[in-house]
C-alpha positions in Angstrom: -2.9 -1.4 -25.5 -1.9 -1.6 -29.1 -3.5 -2.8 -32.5 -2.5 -6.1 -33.3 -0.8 -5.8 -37.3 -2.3 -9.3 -38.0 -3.8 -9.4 -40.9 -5.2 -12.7 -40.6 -9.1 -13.1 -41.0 -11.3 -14.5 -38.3 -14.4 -16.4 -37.7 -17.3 -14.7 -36.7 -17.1 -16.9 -33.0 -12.9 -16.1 -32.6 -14.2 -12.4 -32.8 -17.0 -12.5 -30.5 -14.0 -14.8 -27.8 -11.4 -11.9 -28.7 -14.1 -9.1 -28.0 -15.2 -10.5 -24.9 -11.1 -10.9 -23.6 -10.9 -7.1 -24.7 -13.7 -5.9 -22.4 -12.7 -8.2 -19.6 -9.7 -6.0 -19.9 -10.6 -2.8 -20.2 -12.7 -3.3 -16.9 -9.5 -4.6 -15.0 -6.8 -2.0 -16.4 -9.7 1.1 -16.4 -7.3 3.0 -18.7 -7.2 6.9 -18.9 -9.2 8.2 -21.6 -10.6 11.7 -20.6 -7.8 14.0 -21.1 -7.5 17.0 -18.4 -8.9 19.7 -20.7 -12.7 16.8 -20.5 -12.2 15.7 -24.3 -11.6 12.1 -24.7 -9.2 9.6 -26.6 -9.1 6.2 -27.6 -6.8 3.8 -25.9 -6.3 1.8 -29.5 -5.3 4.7 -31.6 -2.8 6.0 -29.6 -0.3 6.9 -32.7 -2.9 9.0 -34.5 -3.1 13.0 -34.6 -6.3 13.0 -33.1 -6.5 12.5 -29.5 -9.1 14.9 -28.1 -12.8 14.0 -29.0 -16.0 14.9 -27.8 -17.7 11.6 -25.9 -20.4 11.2 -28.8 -18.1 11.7 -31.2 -15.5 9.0 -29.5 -18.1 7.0 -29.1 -18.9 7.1 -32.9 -15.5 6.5 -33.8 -15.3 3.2 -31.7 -18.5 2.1 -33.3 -17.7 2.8 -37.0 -14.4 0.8 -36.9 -16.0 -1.8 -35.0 -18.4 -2.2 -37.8 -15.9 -1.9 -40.5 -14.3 -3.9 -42.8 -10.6 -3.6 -41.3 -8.8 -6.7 -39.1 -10.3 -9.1 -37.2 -8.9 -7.9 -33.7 -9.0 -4.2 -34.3 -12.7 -4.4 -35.1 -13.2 -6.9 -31.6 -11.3 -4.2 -30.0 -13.1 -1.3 -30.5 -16.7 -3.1 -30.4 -15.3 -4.5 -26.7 -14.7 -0.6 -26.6 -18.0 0.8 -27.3 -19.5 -2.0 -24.7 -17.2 -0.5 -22.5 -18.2 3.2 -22.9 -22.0 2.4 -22.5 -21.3 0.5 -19.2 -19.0 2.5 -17.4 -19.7 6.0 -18.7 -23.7 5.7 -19.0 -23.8 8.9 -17.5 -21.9 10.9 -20.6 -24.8 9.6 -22.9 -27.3 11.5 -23.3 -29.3 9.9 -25.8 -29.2 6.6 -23.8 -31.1 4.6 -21.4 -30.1 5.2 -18.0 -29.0 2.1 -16.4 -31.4 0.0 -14.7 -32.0 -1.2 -11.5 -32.8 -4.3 -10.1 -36.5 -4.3 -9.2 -36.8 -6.2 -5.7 -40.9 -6.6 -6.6 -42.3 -7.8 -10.2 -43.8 -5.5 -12.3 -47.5 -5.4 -13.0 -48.6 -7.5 -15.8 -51.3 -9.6 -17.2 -48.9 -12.7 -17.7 -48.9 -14.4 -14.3 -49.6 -17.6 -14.7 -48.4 -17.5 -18.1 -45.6 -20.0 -18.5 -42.1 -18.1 -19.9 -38.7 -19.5 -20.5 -36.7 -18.6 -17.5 -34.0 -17.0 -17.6 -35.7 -14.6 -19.9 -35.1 -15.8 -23.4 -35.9 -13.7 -26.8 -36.1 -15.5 -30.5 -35.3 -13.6 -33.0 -35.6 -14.8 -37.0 -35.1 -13.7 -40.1 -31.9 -12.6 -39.5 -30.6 -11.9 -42.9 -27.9 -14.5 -44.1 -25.8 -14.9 -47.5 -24.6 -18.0 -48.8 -20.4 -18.1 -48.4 -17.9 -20.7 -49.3 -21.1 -23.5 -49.3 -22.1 -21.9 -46.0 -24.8 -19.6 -44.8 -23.0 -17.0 -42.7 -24.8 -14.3 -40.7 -24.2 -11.2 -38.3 -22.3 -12.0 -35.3 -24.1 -12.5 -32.0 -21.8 -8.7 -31.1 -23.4 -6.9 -33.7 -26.7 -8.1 -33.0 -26.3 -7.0 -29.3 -25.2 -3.8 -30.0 -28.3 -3.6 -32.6 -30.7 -4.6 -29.3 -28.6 -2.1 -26.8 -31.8 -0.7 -25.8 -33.2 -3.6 -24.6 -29.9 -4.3 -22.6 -29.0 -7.7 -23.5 -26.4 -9.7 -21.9 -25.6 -11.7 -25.4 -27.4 -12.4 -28.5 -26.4 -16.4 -29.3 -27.0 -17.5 -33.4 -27.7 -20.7 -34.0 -26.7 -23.1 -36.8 -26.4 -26.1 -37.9 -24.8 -28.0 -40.5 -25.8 -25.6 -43.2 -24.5 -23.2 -41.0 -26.2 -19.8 -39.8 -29.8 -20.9 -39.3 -31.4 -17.3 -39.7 -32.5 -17.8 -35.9 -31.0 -16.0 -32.9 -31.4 -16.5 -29.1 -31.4 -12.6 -27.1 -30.4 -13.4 -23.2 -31.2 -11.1 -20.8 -31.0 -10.7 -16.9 -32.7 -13.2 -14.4 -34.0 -10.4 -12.4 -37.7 -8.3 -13.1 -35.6 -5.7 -14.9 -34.6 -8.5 -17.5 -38.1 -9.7 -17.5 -39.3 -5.4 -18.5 -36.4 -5.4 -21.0 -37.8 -8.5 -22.7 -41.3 -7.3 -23.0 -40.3 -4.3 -24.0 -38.1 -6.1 -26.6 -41.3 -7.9 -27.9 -43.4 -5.2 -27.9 -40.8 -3.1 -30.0 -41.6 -5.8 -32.9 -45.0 -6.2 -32.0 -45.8 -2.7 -32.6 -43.3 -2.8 -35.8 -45.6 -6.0 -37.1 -42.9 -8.1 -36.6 -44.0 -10.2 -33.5 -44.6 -13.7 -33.4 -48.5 -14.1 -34.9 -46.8 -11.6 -37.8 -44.3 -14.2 -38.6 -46.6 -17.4 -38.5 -48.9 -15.5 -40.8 -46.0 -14.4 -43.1 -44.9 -18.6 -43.0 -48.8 -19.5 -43.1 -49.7 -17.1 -46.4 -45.7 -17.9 -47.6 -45.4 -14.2 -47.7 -41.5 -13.4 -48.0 -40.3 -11.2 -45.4 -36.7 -9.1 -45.3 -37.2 -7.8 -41.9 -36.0 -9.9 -38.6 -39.2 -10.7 -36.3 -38.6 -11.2 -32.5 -40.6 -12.1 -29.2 -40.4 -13.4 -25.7 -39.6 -17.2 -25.7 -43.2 -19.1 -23.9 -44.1 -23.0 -23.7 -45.3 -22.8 -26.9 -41.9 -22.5 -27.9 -40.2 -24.5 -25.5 -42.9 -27.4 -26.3 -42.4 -27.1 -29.9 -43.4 -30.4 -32.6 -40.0 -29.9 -33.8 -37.8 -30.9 -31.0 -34.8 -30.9 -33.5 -35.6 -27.0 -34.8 -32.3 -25.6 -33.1 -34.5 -22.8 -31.3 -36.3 -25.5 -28.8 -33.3 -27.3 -28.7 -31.6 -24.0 -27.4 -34.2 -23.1 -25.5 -34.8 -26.7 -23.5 -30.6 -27.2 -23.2 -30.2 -23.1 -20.8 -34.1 -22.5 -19.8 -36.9 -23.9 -17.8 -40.9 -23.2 -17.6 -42.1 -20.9 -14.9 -44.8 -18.7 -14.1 -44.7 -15.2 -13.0 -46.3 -16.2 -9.7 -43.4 -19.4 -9.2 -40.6 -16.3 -9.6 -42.3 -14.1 -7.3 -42.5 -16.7 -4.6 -38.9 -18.4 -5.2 -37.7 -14.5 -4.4 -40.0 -13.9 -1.8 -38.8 -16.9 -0.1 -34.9 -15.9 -1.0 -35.5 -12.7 0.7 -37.4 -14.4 3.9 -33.8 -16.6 4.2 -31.4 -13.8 3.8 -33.4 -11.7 5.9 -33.0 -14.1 8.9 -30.1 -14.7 8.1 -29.1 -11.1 8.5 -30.6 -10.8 11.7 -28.8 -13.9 12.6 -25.7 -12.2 11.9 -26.6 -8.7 13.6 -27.2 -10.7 16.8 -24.1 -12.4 16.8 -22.3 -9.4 16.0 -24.3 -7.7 19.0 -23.4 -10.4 21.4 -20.0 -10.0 20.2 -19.8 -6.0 20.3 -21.2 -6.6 24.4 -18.4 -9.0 25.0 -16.0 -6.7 23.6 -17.4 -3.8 25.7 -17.0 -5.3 28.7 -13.2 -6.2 28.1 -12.8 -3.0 27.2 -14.3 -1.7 30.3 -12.2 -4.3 32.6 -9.1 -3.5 30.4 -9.8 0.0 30.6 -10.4 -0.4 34.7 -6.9 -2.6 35.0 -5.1 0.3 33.1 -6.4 2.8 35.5 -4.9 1.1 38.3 -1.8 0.7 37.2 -1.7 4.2 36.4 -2.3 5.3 39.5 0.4 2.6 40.9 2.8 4.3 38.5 2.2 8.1 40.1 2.3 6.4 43.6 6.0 4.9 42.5 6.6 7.9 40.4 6.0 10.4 43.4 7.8 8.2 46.0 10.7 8.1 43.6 11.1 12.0 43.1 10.7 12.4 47.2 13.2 10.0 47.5 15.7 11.8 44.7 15.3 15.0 46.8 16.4 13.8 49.6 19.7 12.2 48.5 20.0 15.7 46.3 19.3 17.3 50.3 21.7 15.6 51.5 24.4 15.4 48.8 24.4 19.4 49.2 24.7 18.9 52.8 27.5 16.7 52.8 29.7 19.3 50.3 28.8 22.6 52.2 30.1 20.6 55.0 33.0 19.3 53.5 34.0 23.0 51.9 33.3 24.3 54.9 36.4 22.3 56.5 38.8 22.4 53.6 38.1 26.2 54.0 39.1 25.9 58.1 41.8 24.2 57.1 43.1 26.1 54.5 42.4 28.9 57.2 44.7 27.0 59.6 47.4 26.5 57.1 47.6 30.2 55.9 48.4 31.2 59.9 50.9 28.5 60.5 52.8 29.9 57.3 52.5 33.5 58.5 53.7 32.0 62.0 56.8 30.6 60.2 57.3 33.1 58.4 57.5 35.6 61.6 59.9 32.9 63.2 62.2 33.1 59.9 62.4 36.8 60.0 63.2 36.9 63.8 65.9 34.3 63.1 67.2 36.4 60.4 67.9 39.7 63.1 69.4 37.2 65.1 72.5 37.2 62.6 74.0 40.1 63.8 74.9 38.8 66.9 78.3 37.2 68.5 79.6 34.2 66.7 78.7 32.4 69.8 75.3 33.3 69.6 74.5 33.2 66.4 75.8 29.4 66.7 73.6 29.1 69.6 70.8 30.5 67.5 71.6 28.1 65.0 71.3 25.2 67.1 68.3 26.3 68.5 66.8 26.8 64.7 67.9 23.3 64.2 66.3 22.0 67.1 63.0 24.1 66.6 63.1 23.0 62.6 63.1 19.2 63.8 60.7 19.4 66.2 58.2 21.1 63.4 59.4 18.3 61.0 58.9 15.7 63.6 55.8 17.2 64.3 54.6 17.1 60.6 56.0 13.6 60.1 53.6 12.5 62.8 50.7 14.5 61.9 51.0 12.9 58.4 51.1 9.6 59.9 48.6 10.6 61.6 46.2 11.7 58.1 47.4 8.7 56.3 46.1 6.3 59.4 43.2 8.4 59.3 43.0 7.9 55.9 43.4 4.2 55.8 40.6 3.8 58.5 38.3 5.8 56.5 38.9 3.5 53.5 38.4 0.5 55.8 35.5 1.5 57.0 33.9 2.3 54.1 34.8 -1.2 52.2 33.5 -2.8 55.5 30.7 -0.5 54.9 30.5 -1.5 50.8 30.9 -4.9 51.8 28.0 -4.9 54.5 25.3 -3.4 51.6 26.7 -5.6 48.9 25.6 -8.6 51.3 22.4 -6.8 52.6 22.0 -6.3 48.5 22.3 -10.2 48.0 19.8 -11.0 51.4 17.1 -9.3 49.6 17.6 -10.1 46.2 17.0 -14.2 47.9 14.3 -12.3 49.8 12.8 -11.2 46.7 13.3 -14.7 45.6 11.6 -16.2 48.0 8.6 -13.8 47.7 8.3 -14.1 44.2 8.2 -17.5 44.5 5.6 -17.5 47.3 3.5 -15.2 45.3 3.6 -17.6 42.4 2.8 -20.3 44.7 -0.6 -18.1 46.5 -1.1 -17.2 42.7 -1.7 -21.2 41.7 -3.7 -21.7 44.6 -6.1 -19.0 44.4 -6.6 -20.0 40.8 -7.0 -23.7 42.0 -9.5 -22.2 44.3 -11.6 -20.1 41.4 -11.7 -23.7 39.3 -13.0 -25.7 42.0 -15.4 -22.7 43.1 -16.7 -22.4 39.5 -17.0 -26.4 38.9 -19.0 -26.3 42.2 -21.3 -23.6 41.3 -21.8 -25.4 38.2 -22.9 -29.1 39.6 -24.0 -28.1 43.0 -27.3 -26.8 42.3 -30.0 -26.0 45.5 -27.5 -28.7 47.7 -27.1 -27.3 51.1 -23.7 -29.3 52.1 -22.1 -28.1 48.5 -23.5 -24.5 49.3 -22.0 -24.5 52.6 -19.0 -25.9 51.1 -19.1 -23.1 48.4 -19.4 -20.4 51.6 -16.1 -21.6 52.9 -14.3 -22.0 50.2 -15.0 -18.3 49.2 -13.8 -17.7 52.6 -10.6 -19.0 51.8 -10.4 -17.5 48.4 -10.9 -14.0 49.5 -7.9 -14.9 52.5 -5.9 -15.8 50.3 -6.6 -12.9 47.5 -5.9 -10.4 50.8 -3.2 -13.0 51.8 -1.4 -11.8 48.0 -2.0 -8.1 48.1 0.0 -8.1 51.2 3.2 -10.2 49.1 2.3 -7.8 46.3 2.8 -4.8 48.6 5.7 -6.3 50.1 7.5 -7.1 47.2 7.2 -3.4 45.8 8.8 -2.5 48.8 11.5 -4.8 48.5 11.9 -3.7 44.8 11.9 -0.3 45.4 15.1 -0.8 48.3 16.7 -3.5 45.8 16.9 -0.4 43.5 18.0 1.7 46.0 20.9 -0.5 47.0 22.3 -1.1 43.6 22.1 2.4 42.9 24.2 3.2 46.5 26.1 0.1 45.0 27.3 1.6 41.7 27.9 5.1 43.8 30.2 2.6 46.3 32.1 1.2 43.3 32.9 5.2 41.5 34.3 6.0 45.3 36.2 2.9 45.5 37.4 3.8 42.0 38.3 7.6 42.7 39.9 6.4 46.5 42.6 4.0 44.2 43.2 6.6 42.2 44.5 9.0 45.3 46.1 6.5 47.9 47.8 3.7 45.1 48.8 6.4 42.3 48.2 3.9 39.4 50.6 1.3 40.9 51.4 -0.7 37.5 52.2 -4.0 40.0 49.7 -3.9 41.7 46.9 -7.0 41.6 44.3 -5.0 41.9 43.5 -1.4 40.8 42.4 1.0 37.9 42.6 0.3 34.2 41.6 3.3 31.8 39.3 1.3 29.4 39.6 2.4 25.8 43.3 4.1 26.4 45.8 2.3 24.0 48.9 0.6 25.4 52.2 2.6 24.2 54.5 0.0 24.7 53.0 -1.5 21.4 54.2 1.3 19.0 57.3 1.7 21.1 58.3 -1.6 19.7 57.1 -1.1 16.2 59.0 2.5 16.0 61.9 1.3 17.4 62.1 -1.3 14.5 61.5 1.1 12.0 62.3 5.0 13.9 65.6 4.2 15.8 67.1 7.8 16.7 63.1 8.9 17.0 61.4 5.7 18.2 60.4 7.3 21.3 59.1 10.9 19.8 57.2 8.7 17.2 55.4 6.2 19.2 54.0 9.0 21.3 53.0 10.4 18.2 51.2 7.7 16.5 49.8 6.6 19.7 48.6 10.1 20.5 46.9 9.9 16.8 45.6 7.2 16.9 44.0 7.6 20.1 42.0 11.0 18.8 41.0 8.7 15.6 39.2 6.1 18.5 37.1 9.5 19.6 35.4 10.5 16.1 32.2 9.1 15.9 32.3 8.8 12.3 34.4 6.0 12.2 32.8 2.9 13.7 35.0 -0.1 12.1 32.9 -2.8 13.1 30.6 -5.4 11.2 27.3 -7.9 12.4 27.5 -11.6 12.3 25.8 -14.2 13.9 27.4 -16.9 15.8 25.2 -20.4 17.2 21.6 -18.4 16.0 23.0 -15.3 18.0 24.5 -11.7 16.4 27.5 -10.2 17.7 29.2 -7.1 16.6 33.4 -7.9 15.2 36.1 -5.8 14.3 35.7 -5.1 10.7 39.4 -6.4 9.7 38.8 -5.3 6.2 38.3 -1.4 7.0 40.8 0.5 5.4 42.6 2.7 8.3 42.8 -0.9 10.2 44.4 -2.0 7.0 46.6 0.8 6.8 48.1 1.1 10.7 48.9 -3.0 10.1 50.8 -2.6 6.9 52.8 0.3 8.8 52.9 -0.6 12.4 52.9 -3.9 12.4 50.6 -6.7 14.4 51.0 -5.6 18.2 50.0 -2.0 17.4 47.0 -3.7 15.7 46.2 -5.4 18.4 46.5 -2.6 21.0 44.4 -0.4 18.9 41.7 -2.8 18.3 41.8 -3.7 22.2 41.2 -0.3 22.9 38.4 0.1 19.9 36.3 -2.9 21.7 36.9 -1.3 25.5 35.5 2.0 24.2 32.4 -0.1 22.2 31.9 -1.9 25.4 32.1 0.5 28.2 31.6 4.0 26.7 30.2 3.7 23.1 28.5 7.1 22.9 31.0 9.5 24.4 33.8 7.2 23.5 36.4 8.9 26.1 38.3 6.7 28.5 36.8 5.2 31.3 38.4 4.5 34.9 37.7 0.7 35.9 38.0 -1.4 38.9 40.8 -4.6 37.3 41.9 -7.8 38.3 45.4 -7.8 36.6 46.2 -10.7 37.9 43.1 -12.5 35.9 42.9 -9.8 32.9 39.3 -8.7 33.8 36.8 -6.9 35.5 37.3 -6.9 39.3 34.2 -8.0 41.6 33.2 -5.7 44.9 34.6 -8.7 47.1 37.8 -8.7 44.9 38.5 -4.9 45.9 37.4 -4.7 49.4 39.8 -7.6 50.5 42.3 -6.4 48.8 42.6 -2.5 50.3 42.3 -4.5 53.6 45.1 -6.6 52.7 47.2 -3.2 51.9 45.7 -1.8 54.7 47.1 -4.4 57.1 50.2 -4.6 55.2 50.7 -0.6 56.1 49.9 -0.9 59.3 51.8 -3.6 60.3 55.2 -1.5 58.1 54.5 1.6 60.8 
């Protein structure tokens, strides 16, 4: 806040509006004013030297400019200011009042049936005035106030007229017993100063001048004056009414019966409430406990289950080493045996021409057989071989169907559960409606008997589906996970027995591997001795640049209310490889860049696949089975 530099003088009212926006301020923005070291400083004087006072000594200093001759606003300031201190910082002052308290009972007096004007009213008079322009002009109702501090006023109100300040001031204070103590002790103050009401009618009766200003607690006499136009009882009948002690103290006493009951009203309800809320709790709490214990169930069955396909997967390779180590065993003695046989044929040399030609033909003959005999054992493997892969896309084929039988088995059940599900709740609504109109009637309790009956067969009647249909669950997992096992050995068997076949219909694509033929066309456009050197080059580097995780070229948009992730066609390496490569290297690289983002966007390595060339996409279980046994066929029918 800042001092306004207009110099513009103001009514006595536009101050008193101004000084009540400036504490309405204060009290929102609470600005700092204690400095760290405990002094103080004023939030309107921010530009001068002195910043750290004392709190009586700020205090001073708001109350002397507010009661100075300088501007309009900077005096309504720093009186708003001083209002301000007294009300939020009552504590610092020493030589004040403590703040009171609302008292919830009237204090004792003499007055009870005496008739006041409620809310508690003061008149004060006498207030000194001056004559001004051909007006009477008097202290602000402000300055007054912070003249009757003491009594803690809310506002102190002059009245005028057409003359203008009528000597005459109305003091407002609170509605509660501590307003009605301030008052009284507001009249005693000028009672015991001879300034109280009989003073002044004695002063008017004798026409005794008088300089001081006389005050007292507004009563009927005042409010049922002979002169209803005197501003005072026009005041005073306009904001006020007549009541007695006694009226006040039973108007609370009732106010306090209602918002008593009214507060046990509420602490009922909220009882009521906090019950309900316990006992969802508790079933929620119950429901949760169950399913817990469902989750170990699954969660133990689950790692028994993985042990046992860990059992056997180390069963299955000892095995299998096992036999490649016979095997090799095998192989190692039939080279030694050859070996032998060489070495024997080799002392045969030395013999006649005629033998050694004998020897020779015998070689020959023995070297055919072996070969014969190796031709046919091969044929023998391969057949061997193409049985096993047969057999296990029969096999493949067999759980992919089984797969599909319970998945419409699980179908079926889920829908029968939904079904058992309806009626039993069908069955709870007409139970309930029954229990509701029935009443003491011994057909409708009969009726009642039976159909609880029914309602707890069918509740058993869906713990059984329930059960069964986590069994089913629990093997539909199972299957798809031997499923997606099938499909990596169906994957790895192409790779050994069809050696990447480039013709074939059906086989492996390495997803995420960019095509070479692209940049072999680009380079040999641009690289004619070197096109071949190059392409592998760029296509080796830009295949490492698909592998850094850093780079992810690819923006969000939403197509038809739905997001998608694009190729960024603005990124700057894209940019760059299609100003020098051209449009099909582009393309290959970005084919690639969506393969890896599709099928492998964390490692971002290359990933086999099962394809349909033929189509351009993903090949289906079905797809490969039919085909190896189409090849299979094919090579049998060949031998």
């Amino acid at each position: 806040m800042d001092c306004s530099s207009d110099e513009t003088d103001y009514s006595d009212s536009e101050i008193e509006k101004f000084e009540e926006k400036e504490l309405l301020q204060l009290k929102v923005d609470k600005p700092k004013i204690k400095n760290a070291n405990g002094t103080w400083r004023c939030p309107f004087c921010l530009g001068k030297k002195k910043q750290e006072y004392k709190f009586k000594d700020l205090l001073q200093h708001a109350m002397g400019i507010g009661s100075s001759n300088r501007r309009g606003k900077e005096r309504a300031k720093h009186s708003a200011f001083v209002r301000y201190l007294r009300t939020q910082f009552a504590d610092e002052m020493g030589f004040l009042q403590p703040k009171h308290v609302v008292h919830e009972r009237p204090p004792s007096t003499d007055h009870k049936e005496e008739q006041f004007v409620w809310p508690w009213m003061g008149i004060l008079v006498n207030v000194p005035t001056e004559q001004k322009e051909g007006r009477r002009v008097g202290e602000s109702g402000s300055k007054l106030r912070d003249k009757l501090s003491c009594f803690n006023p809310i506002k102190v109100t002059p009245l005028w007229n057409f003359h203008g300040h009528t000597g005459c001031a109305i003091v407002d204070f609170n509605k509660d017993w501590g307003g009605f103590k301030d008052a009284m002790a507001f009249e005693n103050h000028y009672t015991m100063e001879r300034h109280g009401k009989r003073d002044w009618q004695e002063k008017k009766e004798k026409k005794y001048p008088s300089k001081s200003i006389h005050g007292w607690v507004a009563r009927a006499d005042d409010y049922h004056s002979v002169h209803s136009r005197d501003p005072i009882v026009v005041h005073l009948r306009k904001n006020g009414d007549l009541k007695t002690v006694n009226e006040l103290t039973k108007e609370g006493a009732r106010k306090t019966g209602k918002l008593v009951a009214n507060l046990a009203g509420q602490i009922d309800a909220q009882k009521k409430s906090l019950t309900e809320l316990e006992s969802k709790y508790n079933v929620a709490n119950m429901s949760l406990d169950r399913l817990m214990e469902q989750n170990d169930m699954m969660q133990q069955k689950h790692n028994e289950e993985m042990e046992r396909m860990q059992r056997l997967a180390r069963e299955s390779t000892r095995r299998i080493f096992e036999e490649n180590k016979k095997l090799k065993t095998d192989l190692d003695r039939k080279k030694r045996e050859l070996e032998s046989q060489g070495r024997k044929l080799d002392k045969l040399e030395a013999l006649t021409e005629m033998e050694k030609r004998n020897s020779m033909r015998r070689k020959e003959r023995y070297v055919n057989a072996k070969r014969n005999d190796s031709l046919q054992l091969a044929t023998l493997e391969q057949q061997k071989a193409d049985e096993s892969v047969l057999k296990l896309a029969e096999e493949h084929k067999r759980e992919k169907e089984e797969a599909l039988n319970k998945i419409i088995l699980l179908e079926k059940q889920l829908d029968a559960k939904q079904k058992l599900e309806m009626e039993i709740e069908q069955r709870k609504g007409q139970l309930k409606v029954m229990e509701h109109l029935g009443g003491d009637d011994d057909a409708v309790q009969k009726k009642m008997r039976e159909m609880s009956e029914e309602l707890k067969e069918k509740m058993e009647e869906m713990d059984d589906l329930e059960a069964l249909n986590q069994t089913l669950m629990i093997k539909e997992r199972r299957t798809n996970d031997e499923l997606v096992d099938a499909r990596k050995e169906l994957i790895q068997g192409l790779l050994d027995i069809m050696n990447m076949n480039s013709r074939a219909l059906i086989g492996i694509k390495r997803m995420g591997e960019i095509d070479q033929k692209a940049f072999q066309v680009a380079c040999k456009q641009r690289y004619v001795e070197d096109a071949d050197w190059k392409a592998a080059e760029f296509c080796s580097k830009w295949q490492e640049e698909l592998k850094k995780a850093d780079w992810h070229p690819f923006k969000i948009v939403t197509i038809a209310d739905k997001t998608t992730e694009v190729i960024d066609e603005e990124d700057e390496k894209l940019i760059e490889l299609r100003t020098e490569l051209g449009e099909e290297a582009y393309k290959a690289v970005t084919t690639a860049m969506l393969e890896v983002n599709e099928y492998n966007p964390s490692g971002k390595y290359i990933v086999p696949e099962l394809w349909n060339f033929k189509e351009g996409r993903k090949a289906t279980m079905k797809e490969v089975v039919q085909y190896i046994l189409k090849q299979w066929k094919t090579s049998k029918r060949k031998r």
